[in-house]
LUMBASE-424023 format. One record per atom (N, C-alpha, C): residue number from 0; residue in three letters; atom name; x, y, z. Coordinates in steps of 0.05 Angstrom, whole numbers. Example, Ala and Ser with C-alpha at 12.3 -4.5 7.8 and 13.67 -1.06 7.14 Angstrom:
<atoms>
ATOM, 0, Ala, N, 264, -114, 156
ATOM, 0, Ala, CA, 246, -90, 156
ATOM, 0, Ala, C, 264, -66, 156
ATOM, 1, Ser, N, 257, -45, 142
ATOM, 1, Ser, CA, 273, -21, 143
ATOM, 1, Ser, C, 258, 1, 157
</atoms>
This chain:
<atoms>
ATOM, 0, Unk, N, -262, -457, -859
ATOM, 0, Unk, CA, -284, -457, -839
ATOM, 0, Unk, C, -273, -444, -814
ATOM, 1, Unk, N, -284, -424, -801
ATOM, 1, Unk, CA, -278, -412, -781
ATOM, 1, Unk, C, -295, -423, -755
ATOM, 2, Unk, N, -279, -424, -735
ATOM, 2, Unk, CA, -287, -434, -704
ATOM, 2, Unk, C, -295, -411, -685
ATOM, 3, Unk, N, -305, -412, -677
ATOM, 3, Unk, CA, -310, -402, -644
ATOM, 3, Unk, C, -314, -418, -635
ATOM, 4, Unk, N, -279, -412, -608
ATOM, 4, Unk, CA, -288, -418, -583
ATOM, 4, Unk, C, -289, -396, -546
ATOM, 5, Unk, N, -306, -407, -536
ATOM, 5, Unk, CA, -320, -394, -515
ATOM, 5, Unk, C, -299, -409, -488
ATOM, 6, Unk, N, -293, -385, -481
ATOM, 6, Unk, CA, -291, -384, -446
ATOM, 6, Unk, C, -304, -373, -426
ATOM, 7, Unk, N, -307, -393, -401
ATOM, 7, Unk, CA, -315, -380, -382
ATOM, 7, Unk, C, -304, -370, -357
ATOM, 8, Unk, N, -308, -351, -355
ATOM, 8, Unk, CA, -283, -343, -329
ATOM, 8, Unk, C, -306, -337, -311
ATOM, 9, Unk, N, -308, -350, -286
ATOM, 9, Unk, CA, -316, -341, -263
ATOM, 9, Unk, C, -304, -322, -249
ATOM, 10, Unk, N, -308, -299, -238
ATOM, 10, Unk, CA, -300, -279, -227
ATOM, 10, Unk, C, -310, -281, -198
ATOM, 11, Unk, N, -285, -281, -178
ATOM, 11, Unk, CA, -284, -279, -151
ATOM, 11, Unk, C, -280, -247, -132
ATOM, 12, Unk, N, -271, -233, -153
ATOM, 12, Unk, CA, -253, -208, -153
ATOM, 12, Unk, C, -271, -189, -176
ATOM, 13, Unk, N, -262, -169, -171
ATOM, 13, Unk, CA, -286, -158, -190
ATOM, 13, Unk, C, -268, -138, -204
ATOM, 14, Unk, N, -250, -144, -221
ATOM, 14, Unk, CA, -231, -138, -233
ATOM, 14, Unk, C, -231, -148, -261
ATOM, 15, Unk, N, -239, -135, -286
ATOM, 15, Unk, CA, -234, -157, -310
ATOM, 15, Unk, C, -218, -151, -332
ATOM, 16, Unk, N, -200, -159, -345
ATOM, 16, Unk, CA, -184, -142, -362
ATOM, 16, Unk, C, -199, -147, -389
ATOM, 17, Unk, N, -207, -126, -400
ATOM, 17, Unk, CA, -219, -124, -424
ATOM, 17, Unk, C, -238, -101, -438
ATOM, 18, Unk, N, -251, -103, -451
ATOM, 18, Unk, CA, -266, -77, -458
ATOM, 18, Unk, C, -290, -75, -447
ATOM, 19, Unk, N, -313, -52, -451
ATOM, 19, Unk, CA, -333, -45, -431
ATOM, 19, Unk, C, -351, -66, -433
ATOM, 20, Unk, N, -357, -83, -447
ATOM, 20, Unk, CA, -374, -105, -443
ATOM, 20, Unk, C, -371, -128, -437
ATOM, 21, Unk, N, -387, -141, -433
ATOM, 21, Unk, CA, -360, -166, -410
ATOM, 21, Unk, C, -366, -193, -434
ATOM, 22, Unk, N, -373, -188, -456
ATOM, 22, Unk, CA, -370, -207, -482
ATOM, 22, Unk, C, -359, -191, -497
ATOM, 23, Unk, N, -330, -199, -508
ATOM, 23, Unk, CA, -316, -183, -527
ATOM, 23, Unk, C, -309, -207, -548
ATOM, 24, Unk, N, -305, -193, -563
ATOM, 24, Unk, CA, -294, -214, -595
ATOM, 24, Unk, C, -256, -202, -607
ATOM, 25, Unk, N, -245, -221, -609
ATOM, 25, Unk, CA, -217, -209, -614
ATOM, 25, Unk, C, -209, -230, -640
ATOM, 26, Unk, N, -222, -209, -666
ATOM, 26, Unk, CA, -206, -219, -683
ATOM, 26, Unk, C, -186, -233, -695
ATOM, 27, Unk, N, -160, -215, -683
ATOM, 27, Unk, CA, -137, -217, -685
ATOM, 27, Unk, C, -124, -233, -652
ATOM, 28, Unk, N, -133, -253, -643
ATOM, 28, Unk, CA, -126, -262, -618
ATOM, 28, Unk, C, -96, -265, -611
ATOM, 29, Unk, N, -82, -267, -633
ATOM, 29, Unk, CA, -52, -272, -619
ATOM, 29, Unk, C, -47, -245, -616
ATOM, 30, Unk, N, -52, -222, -627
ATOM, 30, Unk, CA, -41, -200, -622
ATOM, 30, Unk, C, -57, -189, -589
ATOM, 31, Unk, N, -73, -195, -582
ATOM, 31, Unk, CA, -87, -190, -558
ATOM, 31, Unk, C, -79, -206, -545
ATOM, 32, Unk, N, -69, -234, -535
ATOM, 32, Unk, CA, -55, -245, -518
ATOM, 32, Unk, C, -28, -238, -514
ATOM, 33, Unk, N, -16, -225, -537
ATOM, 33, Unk, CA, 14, -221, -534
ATOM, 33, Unk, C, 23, -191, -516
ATOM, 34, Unk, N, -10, -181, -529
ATOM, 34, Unk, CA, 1, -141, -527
ATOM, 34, Unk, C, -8, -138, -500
ATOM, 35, Unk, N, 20, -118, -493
ATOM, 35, Unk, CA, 14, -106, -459
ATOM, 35, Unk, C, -6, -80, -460
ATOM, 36, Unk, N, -7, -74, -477
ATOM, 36, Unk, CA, -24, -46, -482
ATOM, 36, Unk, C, -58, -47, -480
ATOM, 37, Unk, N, -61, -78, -474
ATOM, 37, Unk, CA, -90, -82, -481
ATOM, 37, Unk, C, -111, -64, -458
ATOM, 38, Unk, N, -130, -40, -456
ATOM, 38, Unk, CA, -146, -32, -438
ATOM, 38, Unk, C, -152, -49, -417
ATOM, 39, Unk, N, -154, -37, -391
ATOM, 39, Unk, CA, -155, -45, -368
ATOM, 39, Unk, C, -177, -40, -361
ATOM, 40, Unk, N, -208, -57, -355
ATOM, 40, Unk, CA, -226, -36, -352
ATOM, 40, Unk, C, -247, -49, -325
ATOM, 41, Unk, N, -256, -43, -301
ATOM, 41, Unk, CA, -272, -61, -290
ATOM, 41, Unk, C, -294, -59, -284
ATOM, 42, Unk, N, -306, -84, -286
ATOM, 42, Unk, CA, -330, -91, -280
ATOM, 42, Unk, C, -342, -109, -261
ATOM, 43, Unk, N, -358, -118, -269
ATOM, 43, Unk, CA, -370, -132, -239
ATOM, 43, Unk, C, -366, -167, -237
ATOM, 44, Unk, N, -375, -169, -220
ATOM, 44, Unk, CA, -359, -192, -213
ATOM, 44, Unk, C, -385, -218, -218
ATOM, 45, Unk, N, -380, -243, -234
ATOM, 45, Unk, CA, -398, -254, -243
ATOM, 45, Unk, C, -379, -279, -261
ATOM, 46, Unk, N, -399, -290, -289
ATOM, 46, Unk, CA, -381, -298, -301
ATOM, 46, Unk, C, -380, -284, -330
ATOM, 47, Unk, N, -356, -284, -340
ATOM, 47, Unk, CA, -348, -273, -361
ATOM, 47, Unk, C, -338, -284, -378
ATOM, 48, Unk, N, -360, -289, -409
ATOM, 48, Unk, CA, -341, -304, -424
ATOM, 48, Unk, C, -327, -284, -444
ATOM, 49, Unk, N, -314, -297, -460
ATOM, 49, Unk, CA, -284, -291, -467
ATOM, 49, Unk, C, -288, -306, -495
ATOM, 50, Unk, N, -296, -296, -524
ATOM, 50, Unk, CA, -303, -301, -535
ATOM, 50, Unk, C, -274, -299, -561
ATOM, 51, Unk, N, -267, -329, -579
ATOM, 51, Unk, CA, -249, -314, -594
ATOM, 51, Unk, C, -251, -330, -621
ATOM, 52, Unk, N, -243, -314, -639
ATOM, 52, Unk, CA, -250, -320, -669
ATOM, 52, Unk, C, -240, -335, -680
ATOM, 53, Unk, N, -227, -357, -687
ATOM, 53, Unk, CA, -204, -364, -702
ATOM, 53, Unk, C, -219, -368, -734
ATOM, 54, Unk, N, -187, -363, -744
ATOM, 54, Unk, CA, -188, -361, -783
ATOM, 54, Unk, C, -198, -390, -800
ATOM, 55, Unk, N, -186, -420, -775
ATOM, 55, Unk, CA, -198, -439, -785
ATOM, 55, Unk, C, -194, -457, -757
ATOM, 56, Unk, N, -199, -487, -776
ATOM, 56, Unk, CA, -202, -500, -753
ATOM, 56, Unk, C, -183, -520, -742
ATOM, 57, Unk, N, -164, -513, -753
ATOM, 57, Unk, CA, -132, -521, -741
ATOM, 57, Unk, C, -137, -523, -714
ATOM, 58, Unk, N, -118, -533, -702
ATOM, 58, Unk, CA, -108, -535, -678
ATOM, 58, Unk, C, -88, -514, -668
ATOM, 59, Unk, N, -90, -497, -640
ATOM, 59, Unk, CA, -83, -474, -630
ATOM, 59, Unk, C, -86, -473, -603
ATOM, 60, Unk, N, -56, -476, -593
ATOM, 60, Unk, CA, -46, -475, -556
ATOM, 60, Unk, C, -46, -448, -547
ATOM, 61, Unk, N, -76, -442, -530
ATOM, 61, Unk, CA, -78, -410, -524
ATOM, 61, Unk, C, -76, -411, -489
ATOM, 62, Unk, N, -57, -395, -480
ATOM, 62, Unk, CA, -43, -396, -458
ATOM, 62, Unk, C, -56, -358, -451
ATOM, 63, Unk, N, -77, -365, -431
ATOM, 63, Unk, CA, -91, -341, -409
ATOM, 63, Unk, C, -79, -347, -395
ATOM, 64, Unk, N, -67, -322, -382
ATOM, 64, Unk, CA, -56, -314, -357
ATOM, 64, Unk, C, -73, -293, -341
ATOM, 65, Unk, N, -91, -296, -323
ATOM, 65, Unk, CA, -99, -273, -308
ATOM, 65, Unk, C, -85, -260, -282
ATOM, 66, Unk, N, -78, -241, -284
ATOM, 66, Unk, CA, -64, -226, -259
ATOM, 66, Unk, C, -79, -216, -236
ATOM, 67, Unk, N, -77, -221, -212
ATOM, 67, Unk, CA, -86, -208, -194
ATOM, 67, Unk, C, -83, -182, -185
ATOM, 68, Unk, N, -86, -152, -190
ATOM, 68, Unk, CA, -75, -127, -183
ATOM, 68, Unk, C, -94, -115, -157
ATOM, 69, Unk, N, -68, -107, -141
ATOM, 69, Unk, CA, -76, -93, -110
ATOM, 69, Unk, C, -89, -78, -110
ATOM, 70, Unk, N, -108, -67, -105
ATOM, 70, Unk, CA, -110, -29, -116
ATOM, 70, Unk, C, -110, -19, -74
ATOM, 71, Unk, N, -101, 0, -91
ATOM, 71, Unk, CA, -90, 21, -63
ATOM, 71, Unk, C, -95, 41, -61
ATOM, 72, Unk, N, -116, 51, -42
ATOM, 72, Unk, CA, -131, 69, -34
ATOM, 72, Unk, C, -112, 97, -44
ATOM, 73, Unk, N, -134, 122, -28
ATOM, 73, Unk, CA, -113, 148, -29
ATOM, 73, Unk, C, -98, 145, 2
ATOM, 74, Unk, N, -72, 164, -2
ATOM, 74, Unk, CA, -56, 161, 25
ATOM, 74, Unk, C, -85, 158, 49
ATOM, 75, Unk, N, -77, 148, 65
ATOM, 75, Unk, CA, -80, 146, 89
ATOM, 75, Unk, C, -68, 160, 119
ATOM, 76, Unk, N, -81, 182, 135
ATOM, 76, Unk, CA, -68, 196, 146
ATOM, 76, Unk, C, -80, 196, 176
ATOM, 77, Unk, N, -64, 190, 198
ATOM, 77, Unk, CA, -77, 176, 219
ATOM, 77, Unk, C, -61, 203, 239
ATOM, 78, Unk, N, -68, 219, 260
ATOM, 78, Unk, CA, -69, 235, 283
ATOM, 78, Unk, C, -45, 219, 291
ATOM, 79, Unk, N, -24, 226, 302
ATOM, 79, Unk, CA, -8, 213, 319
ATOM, 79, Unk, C, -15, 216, 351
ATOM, 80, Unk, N, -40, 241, 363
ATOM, 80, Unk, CA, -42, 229, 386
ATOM, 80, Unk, C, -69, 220, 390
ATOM, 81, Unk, N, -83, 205, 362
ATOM, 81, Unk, CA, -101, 186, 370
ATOM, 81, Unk, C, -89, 152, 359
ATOM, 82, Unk, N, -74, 144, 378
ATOM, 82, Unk, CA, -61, 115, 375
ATOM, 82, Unk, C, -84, 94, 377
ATOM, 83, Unk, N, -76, 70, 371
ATOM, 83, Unk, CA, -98, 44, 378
ATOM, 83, Unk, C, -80, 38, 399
ATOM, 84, Unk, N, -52, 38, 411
ATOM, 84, Unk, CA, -44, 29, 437
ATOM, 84, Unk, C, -23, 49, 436
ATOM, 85, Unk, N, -13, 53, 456
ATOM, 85, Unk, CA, 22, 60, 468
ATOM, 85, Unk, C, 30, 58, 486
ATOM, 86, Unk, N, 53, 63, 483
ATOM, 86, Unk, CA, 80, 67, 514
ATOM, 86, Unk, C, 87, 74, 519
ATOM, 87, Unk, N, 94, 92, 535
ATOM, 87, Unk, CA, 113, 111, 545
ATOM, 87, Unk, C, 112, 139, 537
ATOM, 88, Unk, N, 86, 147, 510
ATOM, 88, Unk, CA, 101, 177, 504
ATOM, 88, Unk, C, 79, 183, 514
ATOM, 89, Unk, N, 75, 212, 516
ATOM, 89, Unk, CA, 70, 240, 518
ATOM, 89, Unk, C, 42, 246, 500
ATOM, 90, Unk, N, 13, 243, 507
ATOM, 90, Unk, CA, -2, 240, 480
ATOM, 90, Unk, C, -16, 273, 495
ATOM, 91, Unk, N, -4, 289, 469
ATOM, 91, Unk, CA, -10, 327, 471
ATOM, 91, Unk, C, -37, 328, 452
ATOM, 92, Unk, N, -44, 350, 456
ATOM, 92, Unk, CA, -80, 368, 443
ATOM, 92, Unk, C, -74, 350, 420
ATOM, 93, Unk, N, -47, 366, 392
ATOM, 93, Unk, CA, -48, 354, 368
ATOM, 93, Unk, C, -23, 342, 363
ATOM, 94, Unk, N, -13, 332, 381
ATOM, 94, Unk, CA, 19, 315, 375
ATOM, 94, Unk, C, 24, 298, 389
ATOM, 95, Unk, N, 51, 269, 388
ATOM, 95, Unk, CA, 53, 259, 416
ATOM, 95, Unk, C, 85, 267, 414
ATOM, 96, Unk, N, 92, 257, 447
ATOM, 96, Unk, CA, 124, 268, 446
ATOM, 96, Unk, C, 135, 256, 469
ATOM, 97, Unk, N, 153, 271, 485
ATOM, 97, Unk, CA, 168, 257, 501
ATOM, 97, Unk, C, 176, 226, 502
ATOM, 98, Unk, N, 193, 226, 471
ATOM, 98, Unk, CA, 185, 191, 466
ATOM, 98, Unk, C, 214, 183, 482
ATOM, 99, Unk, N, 223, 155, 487
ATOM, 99, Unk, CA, 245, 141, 494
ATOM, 99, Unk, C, 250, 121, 486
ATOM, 100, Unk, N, 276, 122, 481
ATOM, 100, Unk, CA, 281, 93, 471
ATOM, 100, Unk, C, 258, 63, 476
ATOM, 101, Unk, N, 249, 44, 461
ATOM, 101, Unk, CA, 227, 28, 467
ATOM, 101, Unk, C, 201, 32, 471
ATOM, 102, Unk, N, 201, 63, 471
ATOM, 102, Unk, CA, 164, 77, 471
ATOM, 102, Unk, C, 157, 62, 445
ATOM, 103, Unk, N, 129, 66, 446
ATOM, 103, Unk, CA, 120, 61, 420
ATOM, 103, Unk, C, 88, 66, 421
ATOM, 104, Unk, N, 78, 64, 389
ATOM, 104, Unk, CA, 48, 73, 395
ATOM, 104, Unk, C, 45, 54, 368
ATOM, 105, Unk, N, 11, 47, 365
ATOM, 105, Unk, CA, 8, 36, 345
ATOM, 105, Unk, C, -18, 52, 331
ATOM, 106, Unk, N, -22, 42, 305
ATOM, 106, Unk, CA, -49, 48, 285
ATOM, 106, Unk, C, -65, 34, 275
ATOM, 107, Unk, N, -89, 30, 263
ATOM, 107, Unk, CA, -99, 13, 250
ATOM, 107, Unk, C, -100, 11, 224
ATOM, 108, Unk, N, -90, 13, 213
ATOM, 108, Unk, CA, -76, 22, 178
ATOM, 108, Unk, C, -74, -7, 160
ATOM, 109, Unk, N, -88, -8, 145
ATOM, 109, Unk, CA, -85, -30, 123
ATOM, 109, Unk, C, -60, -23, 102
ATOM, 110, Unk, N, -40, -36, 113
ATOM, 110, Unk, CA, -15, -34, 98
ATOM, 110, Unk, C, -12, -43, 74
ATOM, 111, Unk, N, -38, -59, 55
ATOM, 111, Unk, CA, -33, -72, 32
ATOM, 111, Unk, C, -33, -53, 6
ATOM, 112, Unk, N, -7, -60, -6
ATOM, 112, Unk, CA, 2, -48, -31
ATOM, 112, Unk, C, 10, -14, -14
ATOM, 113, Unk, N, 16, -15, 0
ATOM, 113, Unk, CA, 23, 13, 8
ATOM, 113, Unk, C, 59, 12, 16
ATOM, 114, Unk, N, 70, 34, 4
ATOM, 114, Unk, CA, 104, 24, -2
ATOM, 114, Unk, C, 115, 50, 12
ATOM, 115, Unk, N, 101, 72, 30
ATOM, 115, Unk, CA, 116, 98, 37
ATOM, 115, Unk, C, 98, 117, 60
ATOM, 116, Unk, N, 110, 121, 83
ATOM, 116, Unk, CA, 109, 130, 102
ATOM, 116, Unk, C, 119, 154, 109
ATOM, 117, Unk, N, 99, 168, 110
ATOM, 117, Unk, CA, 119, 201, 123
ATOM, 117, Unk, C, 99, 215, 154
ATOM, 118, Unk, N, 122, 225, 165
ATOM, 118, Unk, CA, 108, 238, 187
ATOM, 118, Unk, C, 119, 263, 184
ATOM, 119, Unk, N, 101, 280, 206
ATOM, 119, Unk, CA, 101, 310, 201
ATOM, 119, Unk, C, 107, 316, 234
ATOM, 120, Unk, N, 134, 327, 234
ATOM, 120, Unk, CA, 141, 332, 264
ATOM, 120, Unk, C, 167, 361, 274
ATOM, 121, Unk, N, 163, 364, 297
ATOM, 121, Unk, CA, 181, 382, 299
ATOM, 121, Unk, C, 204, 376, 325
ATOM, 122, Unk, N, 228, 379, 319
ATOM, 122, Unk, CA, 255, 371, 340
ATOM, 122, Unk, C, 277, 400, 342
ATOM, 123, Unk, N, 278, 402, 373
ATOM, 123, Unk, CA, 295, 414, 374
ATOM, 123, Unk, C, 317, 401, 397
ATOM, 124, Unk, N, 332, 381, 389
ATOM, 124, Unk, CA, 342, 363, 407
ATOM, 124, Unk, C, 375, 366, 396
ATOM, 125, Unk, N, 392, 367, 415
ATOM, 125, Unk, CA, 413, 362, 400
ATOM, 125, Unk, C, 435, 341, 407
ATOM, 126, Unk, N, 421, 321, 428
ATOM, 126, Unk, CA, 435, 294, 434
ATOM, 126, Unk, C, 416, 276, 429
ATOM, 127, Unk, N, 415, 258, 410
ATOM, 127, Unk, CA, 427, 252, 393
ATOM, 127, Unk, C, 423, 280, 368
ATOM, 128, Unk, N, 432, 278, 344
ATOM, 128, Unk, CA, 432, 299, 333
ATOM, 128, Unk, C, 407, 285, 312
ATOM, 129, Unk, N, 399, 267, 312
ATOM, 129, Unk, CA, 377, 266, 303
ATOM, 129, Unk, C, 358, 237, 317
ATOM, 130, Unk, N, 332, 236, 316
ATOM, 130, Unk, CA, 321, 216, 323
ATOM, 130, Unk, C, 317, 192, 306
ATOM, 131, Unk, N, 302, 167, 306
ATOM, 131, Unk, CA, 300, 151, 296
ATOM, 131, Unk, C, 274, 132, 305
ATOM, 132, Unk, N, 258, 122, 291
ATOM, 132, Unk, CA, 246, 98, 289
ATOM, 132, Unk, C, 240, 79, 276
ATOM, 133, Unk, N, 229, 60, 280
ATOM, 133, Unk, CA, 217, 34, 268
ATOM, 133, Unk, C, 197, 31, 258
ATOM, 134, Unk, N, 186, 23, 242
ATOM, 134, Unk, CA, 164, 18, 226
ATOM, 134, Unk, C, 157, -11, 231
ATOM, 135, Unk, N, 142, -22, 243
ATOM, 135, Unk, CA, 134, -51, 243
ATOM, 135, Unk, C, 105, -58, 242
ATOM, 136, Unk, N, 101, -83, 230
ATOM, 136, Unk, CA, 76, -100, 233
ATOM, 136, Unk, C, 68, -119, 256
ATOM, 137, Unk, N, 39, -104, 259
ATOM, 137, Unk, CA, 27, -127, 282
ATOM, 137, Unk, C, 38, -127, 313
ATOM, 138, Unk, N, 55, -122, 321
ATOM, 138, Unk, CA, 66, -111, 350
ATOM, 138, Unk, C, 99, -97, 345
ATOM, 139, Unk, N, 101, -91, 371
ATOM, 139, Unk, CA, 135, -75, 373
ATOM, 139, Unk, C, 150, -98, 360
ATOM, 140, Unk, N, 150, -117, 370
ATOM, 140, Unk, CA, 170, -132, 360
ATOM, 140, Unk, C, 164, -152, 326
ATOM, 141, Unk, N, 148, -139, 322
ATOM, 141, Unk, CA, 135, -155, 295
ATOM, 141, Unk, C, 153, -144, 273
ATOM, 142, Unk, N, 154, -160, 244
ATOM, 142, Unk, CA, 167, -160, 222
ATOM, 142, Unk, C, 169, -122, 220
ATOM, 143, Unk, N, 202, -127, 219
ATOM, 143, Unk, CA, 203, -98, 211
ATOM, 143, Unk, C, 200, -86, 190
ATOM, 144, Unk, N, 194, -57, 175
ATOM, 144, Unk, CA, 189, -52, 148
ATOM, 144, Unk, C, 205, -38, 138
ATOM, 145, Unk, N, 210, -23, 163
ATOM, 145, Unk, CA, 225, 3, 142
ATOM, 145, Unk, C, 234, 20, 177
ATOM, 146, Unk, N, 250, 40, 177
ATOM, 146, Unk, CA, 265, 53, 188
ATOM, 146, Unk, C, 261, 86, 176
ATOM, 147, Unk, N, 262, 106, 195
ATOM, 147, Unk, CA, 249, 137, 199
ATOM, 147, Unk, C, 278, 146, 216
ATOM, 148, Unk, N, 280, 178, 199
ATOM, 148, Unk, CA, 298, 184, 214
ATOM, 148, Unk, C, 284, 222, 225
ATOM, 149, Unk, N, 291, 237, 246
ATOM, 149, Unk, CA, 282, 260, 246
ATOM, 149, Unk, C, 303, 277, 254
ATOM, 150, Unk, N, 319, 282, 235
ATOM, 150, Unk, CA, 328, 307, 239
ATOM, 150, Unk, C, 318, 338, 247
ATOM, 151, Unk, N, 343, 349, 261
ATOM, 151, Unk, CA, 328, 378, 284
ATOM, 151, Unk, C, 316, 390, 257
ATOM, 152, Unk, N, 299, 405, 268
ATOM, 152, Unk, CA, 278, 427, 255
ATOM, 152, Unk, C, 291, 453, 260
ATOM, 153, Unk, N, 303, 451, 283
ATOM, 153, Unk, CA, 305, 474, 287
ATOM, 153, Unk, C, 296, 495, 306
ATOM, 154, Unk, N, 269, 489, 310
ATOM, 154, Unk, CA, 248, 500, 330
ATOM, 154, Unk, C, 224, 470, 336
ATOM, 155, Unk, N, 222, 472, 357
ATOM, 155, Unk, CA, 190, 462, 377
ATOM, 155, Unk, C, 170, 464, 356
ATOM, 156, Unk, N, 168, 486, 335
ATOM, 156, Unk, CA, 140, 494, 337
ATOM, 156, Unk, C, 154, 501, 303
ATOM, 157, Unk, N, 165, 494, 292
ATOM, 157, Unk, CA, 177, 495, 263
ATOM, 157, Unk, C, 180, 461, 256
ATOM, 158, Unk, N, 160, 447, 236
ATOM, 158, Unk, CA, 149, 421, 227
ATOM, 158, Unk, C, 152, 419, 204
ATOM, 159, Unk, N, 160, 393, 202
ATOM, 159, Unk, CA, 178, 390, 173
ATOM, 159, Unk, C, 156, 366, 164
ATOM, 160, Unk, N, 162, 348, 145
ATOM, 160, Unk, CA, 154, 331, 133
ATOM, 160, Unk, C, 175, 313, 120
ATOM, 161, Unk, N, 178, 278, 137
ATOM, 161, Unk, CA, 204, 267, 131
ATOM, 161, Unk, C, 192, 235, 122
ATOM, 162, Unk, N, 195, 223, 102
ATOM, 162, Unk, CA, 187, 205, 85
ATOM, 162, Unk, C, 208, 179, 80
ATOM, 163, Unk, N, 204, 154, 85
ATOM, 163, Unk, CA, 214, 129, 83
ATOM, 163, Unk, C, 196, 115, 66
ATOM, 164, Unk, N, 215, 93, 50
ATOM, 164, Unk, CA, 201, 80, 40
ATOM, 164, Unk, C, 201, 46, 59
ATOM, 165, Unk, N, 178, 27, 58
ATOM, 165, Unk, CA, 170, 6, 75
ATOM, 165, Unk, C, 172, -10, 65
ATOM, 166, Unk, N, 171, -40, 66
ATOM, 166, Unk, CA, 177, -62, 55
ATOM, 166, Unk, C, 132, -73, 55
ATOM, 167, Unk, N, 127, -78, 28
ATOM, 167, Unk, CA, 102, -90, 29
ATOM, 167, Unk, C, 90, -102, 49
ATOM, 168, Unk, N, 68, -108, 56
ATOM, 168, Unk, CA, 60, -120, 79
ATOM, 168, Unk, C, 23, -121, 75
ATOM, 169, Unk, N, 10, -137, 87
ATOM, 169, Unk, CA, -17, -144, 92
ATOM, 169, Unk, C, -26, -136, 109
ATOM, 170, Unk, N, -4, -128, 134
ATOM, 170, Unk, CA, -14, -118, 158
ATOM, 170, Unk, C, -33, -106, 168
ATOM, 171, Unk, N, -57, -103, 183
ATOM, 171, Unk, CA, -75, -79, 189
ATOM, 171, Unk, C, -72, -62, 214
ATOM, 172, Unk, N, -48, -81, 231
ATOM, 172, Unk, CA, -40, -51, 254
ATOM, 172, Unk, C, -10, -51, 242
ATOM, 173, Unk, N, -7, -25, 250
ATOM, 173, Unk, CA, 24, -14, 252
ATOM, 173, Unk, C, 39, 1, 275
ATOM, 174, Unk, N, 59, -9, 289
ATOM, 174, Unk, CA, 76, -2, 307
ATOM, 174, Unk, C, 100, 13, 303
ATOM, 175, Unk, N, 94, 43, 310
ATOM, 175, Unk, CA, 116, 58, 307
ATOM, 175, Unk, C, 137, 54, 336
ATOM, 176, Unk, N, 156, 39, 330
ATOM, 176, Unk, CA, 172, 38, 360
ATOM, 176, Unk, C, 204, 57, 353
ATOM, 177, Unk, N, 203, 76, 382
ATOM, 177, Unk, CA, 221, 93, 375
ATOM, 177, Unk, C, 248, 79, 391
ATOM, 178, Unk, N, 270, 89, 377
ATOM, 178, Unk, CA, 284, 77, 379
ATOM, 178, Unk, C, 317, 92, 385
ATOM, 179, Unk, N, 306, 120, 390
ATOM, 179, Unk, CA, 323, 146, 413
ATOM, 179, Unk, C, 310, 164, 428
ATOM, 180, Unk, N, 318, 177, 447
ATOM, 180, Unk, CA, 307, 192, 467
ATOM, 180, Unk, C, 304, 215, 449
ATOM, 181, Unk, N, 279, 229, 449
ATOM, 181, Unk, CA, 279, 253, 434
ATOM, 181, Unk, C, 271, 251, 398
ATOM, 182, Unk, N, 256, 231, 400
ATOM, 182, Unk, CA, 259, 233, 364
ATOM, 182, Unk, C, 240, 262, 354
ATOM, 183, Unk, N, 222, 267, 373
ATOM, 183, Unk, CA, 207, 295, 369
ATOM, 183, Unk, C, 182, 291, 377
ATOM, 184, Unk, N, 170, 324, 367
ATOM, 184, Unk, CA, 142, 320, 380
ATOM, 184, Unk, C, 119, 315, 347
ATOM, 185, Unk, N, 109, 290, 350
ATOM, 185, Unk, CA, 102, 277, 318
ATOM, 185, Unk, C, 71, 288, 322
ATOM, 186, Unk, N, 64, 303, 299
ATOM, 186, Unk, CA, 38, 302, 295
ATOM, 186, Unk, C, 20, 282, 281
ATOM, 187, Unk, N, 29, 278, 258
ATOM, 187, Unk, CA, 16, 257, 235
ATOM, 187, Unk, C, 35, 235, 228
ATOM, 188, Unk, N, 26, 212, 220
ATOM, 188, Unk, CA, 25, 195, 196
ATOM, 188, Unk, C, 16, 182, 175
ATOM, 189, Unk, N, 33, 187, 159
ATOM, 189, Unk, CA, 17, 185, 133
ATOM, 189, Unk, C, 22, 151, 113
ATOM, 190, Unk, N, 2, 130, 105
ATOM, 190, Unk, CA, 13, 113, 94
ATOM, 190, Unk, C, 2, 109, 60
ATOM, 191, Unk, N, 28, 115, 54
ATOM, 191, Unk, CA, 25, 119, 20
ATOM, 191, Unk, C, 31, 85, 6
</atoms>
């Protein structure tokens, strides 16, 4: 004698792992709870049952695990001289500059699931021989992420593109605080 039994999964998140209809039948159930390969597919958010076959009517310890997954936009690319606050620099037509040690400017950037930061800038400085900043959450002095370095370009007006990776975060502002005289004149940032 064969069983069906029915689950119900309420959905808070509108994420569901399974096939395009949100009642599916799985034959073979242990091989679908075990396999990582199973389609990823989503739908809307409601309740969803979860329908499964068994061969008889034995007794069977079935262990669902649902995962929560981030999803993360396309990069995100914010003007460096339209800041949500700053200090001390230089905010030009399409760049900011004249930074100093403790300047800083911030963004409004949803940092979640986002792991990499690049800016697009140009230095022709040669004390220090390269610049540096900070990457932080929520103010200057907030949890730090990650660290930027800008080596010379070469020319004022010759712009490179220089990329760090950041430590996860929830954050929705971000504080670039510079952290030498001269790190350059920054046009963009980008949060990947």
């Amino acid at each position: 004698m064969r069983q069906t039994i029915i689950f119900l999964f309420l959905l808070m998140a509108s994420a569901v792992y399974g096939q395009d209809t949100p009642t599916t039948k799985f034959p073979n159930w242990q091989e679908y709870i075990a396999g990582p390969d199973y389609p990823a597919k989503l739908t809307r958010k409601g309740i969803v049952p979860l329908v499964l076959e068994l061969p008889d009517t034995s007794t069977y310890e079935i262990n669902i695990t649902l995962t929560k997954k981030v999803w993360v936009g396309p990069p995100q690319t914010v003007q460096a001289n339209a800041p949500a606050s700053q200090q001390g620099v230089s905010i030009q037509t399409d760049y900011i500059g004249s930074t100093d040690a403790g300047d800083y400017v911030s963004y409004s950037v949803d940092l979640t699931g986002r792991t990499k930061v690049a800016l697009e800038y140009s230095r022709q400085w040669d004390n220090p021989t390269q610049g540096s900043a900070e990457i932080r959450s929520g103010s200057p002095t907030g949890t730090l992420l990650g660290t930027i370095s800008t080596p010379n370009t070469g020319s004022w007006s010759t712009y490179q593109t220089v990329e760090t990776t950041i430590t996860p975060s929830t954050a929705t502002t971000v504080f670039i605080v510079f952290k030498t005289t001269g790190t350059g004149n920054i046009k963009t940032f980008t949060f990947k």
